[in-house]
C-alpha positions in Angstrom: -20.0 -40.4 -5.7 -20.3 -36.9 -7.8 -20.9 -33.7 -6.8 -24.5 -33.1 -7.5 -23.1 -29.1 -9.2 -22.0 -28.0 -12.6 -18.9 -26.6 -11.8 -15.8 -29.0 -11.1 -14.3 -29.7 -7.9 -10.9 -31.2 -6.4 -8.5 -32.1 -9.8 -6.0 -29.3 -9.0 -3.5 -31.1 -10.9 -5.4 -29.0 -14.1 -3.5 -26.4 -12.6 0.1 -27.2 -13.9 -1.1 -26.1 -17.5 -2.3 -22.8 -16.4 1.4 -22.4 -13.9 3.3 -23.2 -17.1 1.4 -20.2 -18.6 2.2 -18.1 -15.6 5.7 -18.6 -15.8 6.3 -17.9 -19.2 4.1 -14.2 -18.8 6.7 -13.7 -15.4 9.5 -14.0 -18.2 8.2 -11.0 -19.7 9.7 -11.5 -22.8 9.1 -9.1 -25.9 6.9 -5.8 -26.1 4.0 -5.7 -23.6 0.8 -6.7 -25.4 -1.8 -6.0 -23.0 -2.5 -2.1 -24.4 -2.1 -3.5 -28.6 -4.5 -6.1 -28.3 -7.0 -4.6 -26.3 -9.4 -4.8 -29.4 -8.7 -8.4 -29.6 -9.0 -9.9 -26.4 -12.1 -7.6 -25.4 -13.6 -8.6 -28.5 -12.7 -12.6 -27.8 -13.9 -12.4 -24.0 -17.0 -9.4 -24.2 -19.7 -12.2 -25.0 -22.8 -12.2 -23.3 -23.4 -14.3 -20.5 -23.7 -18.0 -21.4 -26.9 -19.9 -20.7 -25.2 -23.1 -20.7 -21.9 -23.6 -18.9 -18.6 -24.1 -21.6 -16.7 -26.3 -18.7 -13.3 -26.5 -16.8 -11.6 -26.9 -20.2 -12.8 -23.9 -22.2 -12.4 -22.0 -18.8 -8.5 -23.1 -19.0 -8.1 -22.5 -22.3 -9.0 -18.6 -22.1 -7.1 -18.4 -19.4 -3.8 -19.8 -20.9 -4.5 -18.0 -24.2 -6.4 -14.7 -23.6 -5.9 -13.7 -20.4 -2.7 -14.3 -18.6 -0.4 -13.0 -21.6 -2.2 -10.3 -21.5 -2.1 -9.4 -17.8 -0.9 -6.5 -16.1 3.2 -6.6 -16.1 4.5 -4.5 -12.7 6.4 -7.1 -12.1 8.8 -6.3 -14.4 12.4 -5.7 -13.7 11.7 -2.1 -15.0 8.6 -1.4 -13.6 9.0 1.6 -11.0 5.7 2.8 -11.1 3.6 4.1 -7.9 4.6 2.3 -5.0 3.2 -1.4 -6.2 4.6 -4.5 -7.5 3.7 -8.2 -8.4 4.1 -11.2 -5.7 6.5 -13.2 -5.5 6.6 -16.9 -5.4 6.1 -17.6 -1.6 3.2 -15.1 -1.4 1.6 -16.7 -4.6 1.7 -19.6 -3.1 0.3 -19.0 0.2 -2.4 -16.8 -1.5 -3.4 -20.3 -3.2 -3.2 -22.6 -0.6 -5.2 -20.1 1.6 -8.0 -20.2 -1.2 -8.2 -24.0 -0.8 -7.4 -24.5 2.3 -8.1 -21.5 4.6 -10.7 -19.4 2.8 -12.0 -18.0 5.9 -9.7 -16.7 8.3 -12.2 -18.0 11.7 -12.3 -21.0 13.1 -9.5 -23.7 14.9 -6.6 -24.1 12.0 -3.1 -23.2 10.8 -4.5 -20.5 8.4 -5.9 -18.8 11.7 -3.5 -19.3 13.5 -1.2 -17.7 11.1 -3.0 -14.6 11.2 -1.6 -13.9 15.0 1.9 -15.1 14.7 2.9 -13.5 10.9 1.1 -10.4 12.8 3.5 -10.8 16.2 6.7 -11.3 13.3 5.7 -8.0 11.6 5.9 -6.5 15.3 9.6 -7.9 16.1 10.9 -7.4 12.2 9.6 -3.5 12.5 10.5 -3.1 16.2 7.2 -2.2 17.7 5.3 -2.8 21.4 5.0 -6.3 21.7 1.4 -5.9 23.0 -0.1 -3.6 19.9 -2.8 -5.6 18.5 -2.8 -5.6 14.8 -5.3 -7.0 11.7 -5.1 -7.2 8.1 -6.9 -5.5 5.9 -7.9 -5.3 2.0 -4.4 -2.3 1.9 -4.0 1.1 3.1 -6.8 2.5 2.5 -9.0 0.6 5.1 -5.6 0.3 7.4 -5.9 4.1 7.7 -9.6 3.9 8.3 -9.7 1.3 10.8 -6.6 3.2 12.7 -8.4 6.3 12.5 -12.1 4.5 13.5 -10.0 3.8 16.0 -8.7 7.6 17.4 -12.5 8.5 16.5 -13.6 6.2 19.5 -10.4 7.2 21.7 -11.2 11.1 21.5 -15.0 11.0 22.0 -14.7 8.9 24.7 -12.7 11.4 26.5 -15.9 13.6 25.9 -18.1 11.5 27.8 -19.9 9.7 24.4 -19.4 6.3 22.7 -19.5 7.3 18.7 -20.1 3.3 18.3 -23.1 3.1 19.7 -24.9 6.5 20.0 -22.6 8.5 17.0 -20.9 11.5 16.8 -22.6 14.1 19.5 -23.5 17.0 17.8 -21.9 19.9 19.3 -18.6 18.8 19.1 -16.3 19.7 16.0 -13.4 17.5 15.0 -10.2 17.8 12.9 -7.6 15.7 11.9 -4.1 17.6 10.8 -1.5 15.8 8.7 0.7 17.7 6.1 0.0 18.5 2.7 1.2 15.5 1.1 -0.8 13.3 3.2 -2.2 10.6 0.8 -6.0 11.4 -0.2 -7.1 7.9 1.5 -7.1 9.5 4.8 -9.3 12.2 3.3 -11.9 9.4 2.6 -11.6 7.7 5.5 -12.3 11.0 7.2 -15.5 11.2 5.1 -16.4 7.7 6.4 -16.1 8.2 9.8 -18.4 11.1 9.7 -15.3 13.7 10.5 -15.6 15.5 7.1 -13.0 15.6 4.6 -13.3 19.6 4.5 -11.9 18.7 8.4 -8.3 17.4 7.3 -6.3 19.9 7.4 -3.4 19.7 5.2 -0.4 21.7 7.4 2.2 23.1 5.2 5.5 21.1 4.8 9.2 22.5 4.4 11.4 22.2 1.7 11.8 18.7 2.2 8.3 17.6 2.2 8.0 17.2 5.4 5.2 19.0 8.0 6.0 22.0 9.6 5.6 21.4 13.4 5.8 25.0 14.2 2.5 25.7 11.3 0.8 22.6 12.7 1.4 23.9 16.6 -0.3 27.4 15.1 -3.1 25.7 13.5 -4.4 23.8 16.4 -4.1 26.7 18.6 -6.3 29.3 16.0 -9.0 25.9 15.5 -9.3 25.4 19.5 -10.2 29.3 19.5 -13.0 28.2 16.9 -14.3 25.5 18.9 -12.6 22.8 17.1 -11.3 19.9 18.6 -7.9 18.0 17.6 -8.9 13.9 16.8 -5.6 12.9 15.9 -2.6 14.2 14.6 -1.6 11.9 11.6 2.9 11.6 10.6 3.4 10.2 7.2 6.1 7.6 7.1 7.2 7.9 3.6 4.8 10.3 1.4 4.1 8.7 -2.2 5.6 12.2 -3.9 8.5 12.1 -2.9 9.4 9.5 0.2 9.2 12.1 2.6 9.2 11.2 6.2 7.2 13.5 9.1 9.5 14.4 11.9 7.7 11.4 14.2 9.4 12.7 17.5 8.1 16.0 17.5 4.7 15.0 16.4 4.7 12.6 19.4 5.6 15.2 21.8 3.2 17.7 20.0 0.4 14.9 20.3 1.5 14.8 23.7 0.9 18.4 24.4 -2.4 18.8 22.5 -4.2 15.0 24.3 -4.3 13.8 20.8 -3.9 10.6 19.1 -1.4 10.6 17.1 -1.3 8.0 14.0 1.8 6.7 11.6 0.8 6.6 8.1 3.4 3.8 6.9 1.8 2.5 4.2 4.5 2.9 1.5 7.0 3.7 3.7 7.2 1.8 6.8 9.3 -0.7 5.8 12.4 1.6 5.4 12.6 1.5 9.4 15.1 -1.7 8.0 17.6 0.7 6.5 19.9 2.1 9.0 20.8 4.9 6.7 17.4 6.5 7.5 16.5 4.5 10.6 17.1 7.0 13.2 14.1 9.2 10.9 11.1 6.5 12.3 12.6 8.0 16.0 8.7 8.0 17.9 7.0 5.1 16.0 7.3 3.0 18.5 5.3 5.6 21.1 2.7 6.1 18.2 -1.1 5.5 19.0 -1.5 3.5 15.6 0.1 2.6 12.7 -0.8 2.1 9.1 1.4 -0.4 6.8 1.2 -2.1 3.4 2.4 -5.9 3.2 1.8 -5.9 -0.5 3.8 -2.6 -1.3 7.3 -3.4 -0.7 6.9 -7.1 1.7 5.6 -7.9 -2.4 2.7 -10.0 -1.1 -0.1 -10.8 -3.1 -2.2 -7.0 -3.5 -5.1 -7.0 -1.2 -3.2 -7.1 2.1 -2.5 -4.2 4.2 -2.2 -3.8 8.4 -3.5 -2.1 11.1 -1.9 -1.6 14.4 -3.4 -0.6 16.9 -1.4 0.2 20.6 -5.0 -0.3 22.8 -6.5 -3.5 21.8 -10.3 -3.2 23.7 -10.1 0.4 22.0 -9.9 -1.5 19.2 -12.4 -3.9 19.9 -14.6 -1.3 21.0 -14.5 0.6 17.9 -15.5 -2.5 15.6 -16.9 -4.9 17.6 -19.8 -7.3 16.1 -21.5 -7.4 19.4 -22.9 -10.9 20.0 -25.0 -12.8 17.5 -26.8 -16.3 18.0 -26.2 -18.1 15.2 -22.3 -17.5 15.2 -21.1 -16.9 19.0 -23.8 -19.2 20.0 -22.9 -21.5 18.1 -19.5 -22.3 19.6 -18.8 -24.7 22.0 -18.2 -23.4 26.1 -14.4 -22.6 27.2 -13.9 -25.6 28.9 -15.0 -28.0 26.4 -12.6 -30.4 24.6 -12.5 -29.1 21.0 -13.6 -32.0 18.9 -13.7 -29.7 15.8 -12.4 -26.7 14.1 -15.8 -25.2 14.5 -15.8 -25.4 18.1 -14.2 -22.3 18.7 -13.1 -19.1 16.3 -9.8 -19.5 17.2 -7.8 -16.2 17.3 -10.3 -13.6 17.5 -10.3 -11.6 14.2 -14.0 -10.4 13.5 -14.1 -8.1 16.3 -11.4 -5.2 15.0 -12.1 -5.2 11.0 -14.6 -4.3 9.2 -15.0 -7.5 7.7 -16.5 -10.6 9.1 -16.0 -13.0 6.5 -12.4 -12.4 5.2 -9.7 -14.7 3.5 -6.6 -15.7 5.0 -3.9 -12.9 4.8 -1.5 -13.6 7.6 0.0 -16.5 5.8 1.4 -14.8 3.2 3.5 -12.6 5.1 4.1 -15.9 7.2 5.5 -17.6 4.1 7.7 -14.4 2.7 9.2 -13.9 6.1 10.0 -17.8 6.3 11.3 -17.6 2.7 14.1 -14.5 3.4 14.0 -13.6 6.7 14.5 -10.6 8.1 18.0 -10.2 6.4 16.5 -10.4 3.1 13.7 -8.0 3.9 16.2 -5.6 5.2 18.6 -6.2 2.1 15.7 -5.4 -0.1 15.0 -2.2 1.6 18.9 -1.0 1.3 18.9 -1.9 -2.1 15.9 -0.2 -3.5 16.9 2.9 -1.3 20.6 2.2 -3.0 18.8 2.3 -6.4 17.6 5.5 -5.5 20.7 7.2 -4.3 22.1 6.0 -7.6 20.0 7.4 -10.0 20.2 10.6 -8.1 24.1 10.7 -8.8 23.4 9.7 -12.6 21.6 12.8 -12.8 23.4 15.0 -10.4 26.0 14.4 -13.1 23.9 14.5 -16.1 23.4 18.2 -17.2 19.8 18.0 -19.2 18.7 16.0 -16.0 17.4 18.2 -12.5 16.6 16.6 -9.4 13.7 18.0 -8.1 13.3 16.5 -4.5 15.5 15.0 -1.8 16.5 11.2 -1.8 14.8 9.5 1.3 13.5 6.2 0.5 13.2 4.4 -2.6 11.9 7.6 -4.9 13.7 9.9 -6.7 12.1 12.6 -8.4 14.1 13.8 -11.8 13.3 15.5 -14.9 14.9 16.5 -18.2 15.5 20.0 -19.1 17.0 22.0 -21.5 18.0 25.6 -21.6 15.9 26.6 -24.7 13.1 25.3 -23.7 10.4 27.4 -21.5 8.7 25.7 -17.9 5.5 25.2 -20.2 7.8 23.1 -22.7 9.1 21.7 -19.9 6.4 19.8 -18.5 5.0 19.4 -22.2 8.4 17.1 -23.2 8.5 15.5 -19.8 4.9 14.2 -20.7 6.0 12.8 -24.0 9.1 11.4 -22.7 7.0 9.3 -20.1 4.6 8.4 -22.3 7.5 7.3 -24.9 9.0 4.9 -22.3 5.9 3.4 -21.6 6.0 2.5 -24.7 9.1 0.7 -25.0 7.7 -0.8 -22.3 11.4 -1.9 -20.3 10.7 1.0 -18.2 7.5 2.5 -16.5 8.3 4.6 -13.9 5.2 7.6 -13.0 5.3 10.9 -12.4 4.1 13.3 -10.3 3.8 17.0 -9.9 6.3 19.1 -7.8 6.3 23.0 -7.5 4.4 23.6 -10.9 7.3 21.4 -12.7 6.5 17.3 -14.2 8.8 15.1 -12.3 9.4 11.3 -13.5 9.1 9.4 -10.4 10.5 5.5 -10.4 9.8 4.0 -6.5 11.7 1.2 -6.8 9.4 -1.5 -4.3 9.9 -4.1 -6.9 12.6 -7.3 -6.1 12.9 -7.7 -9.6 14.3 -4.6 -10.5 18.0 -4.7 -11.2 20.8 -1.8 -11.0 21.1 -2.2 -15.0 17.4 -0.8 -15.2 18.1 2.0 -13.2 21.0 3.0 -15.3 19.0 2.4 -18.2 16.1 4.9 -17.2 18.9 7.6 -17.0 20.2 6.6 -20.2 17.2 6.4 -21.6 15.8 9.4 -20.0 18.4 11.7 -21.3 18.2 10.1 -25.2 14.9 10.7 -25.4 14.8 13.6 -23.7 17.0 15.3 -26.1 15.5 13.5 -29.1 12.5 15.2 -28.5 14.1 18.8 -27.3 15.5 19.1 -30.8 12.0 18.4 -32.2 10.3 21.0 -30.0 13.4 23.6 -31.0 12.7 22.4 -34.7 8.7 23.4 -34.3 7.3 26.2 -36.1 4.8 26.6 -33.9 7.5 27.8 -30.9 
């Protein structure tokens, strides 16, 4: 019998049309037209919304037409820019069969189930505590808040208060000390918790871009005498400037010394643990209170998945817990019971440490990537986009109108063009152009950044498309334009 609704239901074979589509915009063949026919497609697809329902067909037919060629292209082999990237094919298709098949993450099935073990694989791949409890998130943003919702409860507790039941007590003052280039989504996440983003306190960091123990130790000590409290000490595992990686071991021992918490920010970075050219840097994760990481940074799942880990799970759960409710606990079935259905029991339990309740599937796209290449093609990845780095910092060590303008760690390097006639001011003006003129082109979109005063161009190579011909392509290309548009600003009359 039919489905008494308007909308159509079950005849996924429709799909194969719109999969065609999607393969041919994952060629990415000719200029990108997203940006040139803005006018057009927001013209075709701004109506007003309709009274009577078009159907499946006209649904399709926008989508195949209008919107996929002119989606978002950082999947590109020469797309470099911030640290994000399109899926790949496993994650796609785990992100679809969880839509169908697992769209909510609770109850008895494989999708649930999935959440633990890809969680538990994450743990061995990374070389963490078997027994830190982890959950997935919406990315790094709510990672970081949940880990630090998490230190929030740890370090009022050892005040006598619960700040999940009764709040913050009033005459205590917090901080939370990370370096300078901590990214701004712990700031929020401050904000949230009640801590106050005026009560981050952004430590100096050395030439490297990496926190200066020594100014944090001094810090801490001048707050206390204010009446300040530390809540957590927070070591960024690859900063988004420049790659940078806290010293972990001494903010460990420092936490140590101070009875903080302290918290890895891994969000970008984490993954680089895999690279034994830089492993011996993540020396202390593993003693860390929590950790932040991004699956769909450089794991290229599907956007919209981060983690949390967590090393005290009824911390954990008694930061975020639900507390009981009728109508969902009670309306499980008892321990003992033989489960007759997938809605006799939640199966792994997830609601508890999140801040969601309802919440799609995530774990099985990291299951499926992980299945696909292992963990000798995650690590490959990692050496080679760190490789890709190193490389284009050689290119332009030996390029004499391009100047490295922070150290190679990860998968960033930080470069400019320059030119002796030309003034800082002119400088960053050109540097702006020349970014603006590769975009463009549209082969290469790296971003940029701001170090010391001076524009940097900053590719992050997280993308496993990217090929070695497009990094020696954005030298090549960095240095013609470059001086293409030198010679212009020499030629100006307005100089």
């Amino acid at each position: 019998m039919p489905y008494p609704d308007a909308a159509a239901f079950g005849d996924l074979s429709v799909l194969a049309r719109l999969t065609e589509e999607l393969d041919r915009f994952n060629a990415f063949e000719g200029p990108d037209p997203a940006g040139r026919n803005r006018a057009a497609w927001t013209e075709h697809l701004g109506t007003r919304l309709p009274q009577e329902g078009a159907g499946l067909e006209a649904v399709l037919e926008d989508l195949r037409k209008w919107i996929v060629p002119n989606g978002l292209r950082n999947g590109h082999p020469g797309f470099s820019g911030w640290v994000t990237t399109s899926p790949t094919t496993s994650g796609t298709a785990a992100a679809l069969a969880s839509t169908v098949a697992g769209s909510q993450r609770v109850w008895i099935h494989t999708f649930n189930y999935l959440e633990k073990l890809s969680l538990d694989w994450l743990k061995q791949l990374l070389g963490f505590p078997e027994n830190w409890h982890g959950t997935y998130t919406t990315g790094g943003s709510s990672a970081n808040l949940i880990a630090l919702g998490a230190a929030r409860q740890w370090a009022v507790e050892q005040q006598g208060f619960d700040p999940s039941m009764t709040g913050l007590p009033a005459h205590l003052k917090w901080r939370i000390y990370a370096s300078s280039e901590v990214h701004h989504v712990v700031n929020r996440a401050a904000a949230v918790l009640g801590i106050g983003r005026r009560n981050v306190i952004g430590v100096p960091v050395n030439s490297a871009g990496e926190i200066d123990p020594d100014a944090l130790q001094q810090r801490i000590a001048a707050d206390r005498k204010e009446g300040f409290l530390p809540m957590a000490i927070i070591a960024t595992a690859g900063t988004v400037n420049t790659g940078a990686i806290d010293p972990i071991s001494r903010l460990r021992a420092i936490a140590d010394e101070e009875s903080t918490w302290l918290h890895v920010d891994g969000a970008y970075g984490m993954f680089g643990i895999l690279d034994d050219r830089v492993r011996e840097r993540y020396d202390g994760v593993a003693e860390a209170d929590s950790v932040a990481l991004d699956p769909h940074k450089w794991m290229a799942a599907p956007v919209g998945n981060g983690v949390a880990m967590v090393r005290d799970r009824d911390l954990m759960g008694r930061a975020f817990t639900l507390e009981p409710a009728a109508y969902l606990e009670g309306s499980m079935g008892q321990q003992d019971e033989v489960v007759a259905s997938p809605f006799d029991g939640f199966g792994e339990i997830l609601h508890e440490f999140n801040l969601d309740q309802s919440a799609p599937s995530r774990g099985v796209q990291v299951w499926a990537i992980l299945r696909e290449i292992g963990k000798s093609g995650m690590t490959d990845r990692v050496k080679r986009h760190n490789g890709f780095a190193r490389h284009l910092s050689a290119l332009v060590e030996k390029d004499p109108y391009l100047e490295q303008l922070a150290p190679v760690v990860l998968s960033i390097c930080c470069f400019r063009y320059v030119h002796p006639d030309l003034d800082e001011s002119q400088l960053n003006e050109l540097n702006r152009q020349l970014m603006a003129a590769l975009r463009a082109e549209g082969d290469l979109v790296p971003s940029s950044t701001i170090l010391d005063g001076k524009l940097a161009i900053r590719p992050c190579y997280v993308n496993p498309r990217t090929r070695l011909e497009d990094v020696d392509l954005l030298a090549t290309r960095a240095r013609e334009i470059g001086d293409a548009l030198a010679q212009r600003l020499k030629e100006s009359p307005t100089r």
